[in-house]
C-alpha positions as CSV (number, residue, x, y, z in Angstrom):
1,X,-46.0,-9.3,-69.6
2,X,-46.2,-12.7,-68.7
3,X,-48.7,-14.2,-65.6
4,X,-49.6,-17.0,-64.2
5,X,-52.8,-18.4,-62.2
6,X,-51.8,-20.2,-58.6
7,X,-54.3,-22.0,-56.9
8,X,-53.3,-23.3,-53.5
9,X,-55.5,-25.8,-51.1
10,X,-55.3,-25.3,-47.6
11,X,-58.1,-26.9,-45.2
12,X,-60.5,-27.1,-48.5
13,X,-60.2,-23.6,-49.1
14,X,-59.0,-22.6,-52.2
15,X,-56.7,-19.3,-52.5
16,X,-56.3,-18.2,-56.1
17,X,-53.6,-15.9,-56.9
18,X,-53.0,-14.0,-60.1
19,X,-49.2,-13.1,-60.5
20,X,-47.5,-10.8,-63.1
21,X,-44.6,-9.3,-63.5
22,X,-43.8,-6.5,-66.4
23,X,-40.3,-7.4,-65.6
24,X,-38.9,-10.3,-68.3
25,X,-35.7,-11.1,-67.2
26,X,-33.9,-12.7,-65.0
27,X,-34.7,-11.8,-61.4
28,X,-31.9,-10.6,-59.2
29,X,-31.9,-12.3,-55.6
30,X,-30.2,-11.3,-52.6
31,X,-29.7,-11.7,-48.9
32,X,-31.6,-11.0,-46.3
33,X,-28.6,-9.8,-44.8
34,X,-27.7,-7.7,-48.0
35,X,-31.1,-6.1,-48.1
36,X,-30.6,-5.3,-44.4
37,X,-27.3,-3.4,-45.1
38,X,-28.2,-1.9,-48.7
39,X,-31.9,-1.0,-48.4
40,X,-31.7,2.5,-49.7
41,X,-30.0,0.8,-52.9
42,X,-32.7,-1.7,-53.1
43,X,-35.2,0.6,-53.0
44,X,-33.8,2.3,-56.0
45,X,-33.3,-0.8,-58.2
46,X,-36.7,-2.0,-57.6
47,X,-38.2,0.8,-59.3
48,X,-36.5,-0.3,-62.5
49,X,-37.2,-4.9,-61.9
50,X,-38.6,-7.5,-58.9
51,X,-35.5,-7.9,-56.4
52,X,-35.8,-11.5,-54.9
53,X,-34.8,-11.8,-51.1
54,X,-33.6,-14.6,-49.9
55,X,-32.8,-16.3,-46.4
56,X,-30.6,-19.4,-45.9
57,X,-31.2,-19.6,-49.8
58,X,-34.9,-19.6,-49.7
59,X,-37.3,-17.2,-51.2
60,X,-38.7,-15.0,-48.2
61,X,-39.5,-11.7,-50.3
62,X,-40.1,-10.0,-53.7
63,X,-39.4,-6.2,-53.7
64,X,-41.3,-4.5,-56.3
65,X,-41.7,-1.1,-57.1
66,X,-45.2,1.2,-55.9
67,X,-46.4,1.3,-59.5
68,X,-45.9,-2.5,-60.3
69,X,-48.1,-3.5,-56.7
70,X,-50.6,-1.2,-57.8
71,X,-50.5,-3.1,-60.9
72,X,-50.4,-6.6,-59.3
73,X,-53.6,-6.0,-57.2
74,X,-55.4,-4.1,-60.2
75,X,-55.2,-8.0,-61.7
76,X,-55.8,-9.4,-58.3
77,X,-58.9,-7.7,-58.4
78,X,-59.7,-7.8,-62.2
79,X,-59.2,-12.0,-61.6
80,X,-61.7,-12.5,-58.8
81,X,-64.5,-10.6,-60.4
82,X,-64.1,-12.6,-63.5
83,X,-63.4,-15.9,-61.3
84,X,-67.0,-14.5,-59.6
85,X,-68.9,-14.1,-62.4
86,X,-67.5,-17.7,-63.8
87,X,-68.8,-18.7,-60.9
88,X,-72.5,-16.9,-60.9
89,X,-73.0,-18.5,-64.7
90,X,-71.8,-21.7,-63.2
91,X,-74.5,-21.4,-60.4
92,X,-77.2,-20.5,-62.6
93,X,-76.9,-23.0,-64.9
94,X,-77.2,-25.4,-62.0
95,X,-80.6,-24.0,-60.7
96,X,-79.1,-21.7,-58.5
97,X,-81.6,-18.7,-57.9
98,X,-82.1,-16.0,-55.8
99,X,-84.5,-17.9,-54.3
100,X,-83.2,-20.9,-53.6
101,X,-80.3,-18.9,-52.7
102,X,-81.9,-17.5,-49.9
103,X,-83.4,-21.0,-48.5
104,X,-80.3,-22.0,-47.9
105,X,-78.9,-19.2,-46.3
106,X,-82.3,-19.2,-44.1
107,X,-81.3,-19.3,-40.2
108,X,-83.2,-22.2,-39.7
């Protein structure tokens, strides 16, 4: 399986997303259009690989089988607890504690 880690900016708030695919080769694409007409056919050939959707030649969609989602928000999942925890040890070993914690959450 290969992955990779995509971290996106938007307004200061960072969105991490943790993308793999068991699928190695090269990804089919298709129209929107195609989709449209062929669904029931897509449907089948995404159980076996990603089927890339395109409109006016950009990237609008990935269809992926139930069992590869599942898979992909396992590791969604599995990367923000260890992101969290990075993050707790990071805190920590800055002075954070539960106290001080709770200071500045204080509705003051």
């Amino acid at each position: 399986m290969t992955g990779r880690l995509i971290v996106q900016n938007r307004q200061n708030v960072h969105f991490v997303y943790f993308v793999q695919f068991g699928y190695n080769g090269a990804m089919p694409i298709v129209s929107a259009t195609h989709a449209k007409q062929n669904f029931a056919a897509l449907l089948d050939q995404a159980q076996r690989e990603p089927v890339r959707i395109q409109r006016h030649e950009r990237d609008v969609a990935v269809l992926v089988s139930a069992e590869e989602y599942k898979k992909i928000r396992q590791l969604r999942v599995q990367e923000l607890v260890r992101l969290t925890e990075e993050m707790s040890g990071y805190a920590e070993s800055h002075g954070m504690t539960d106290d001080v914690l709770a200071k500045l959450l204080a509705d003051e």
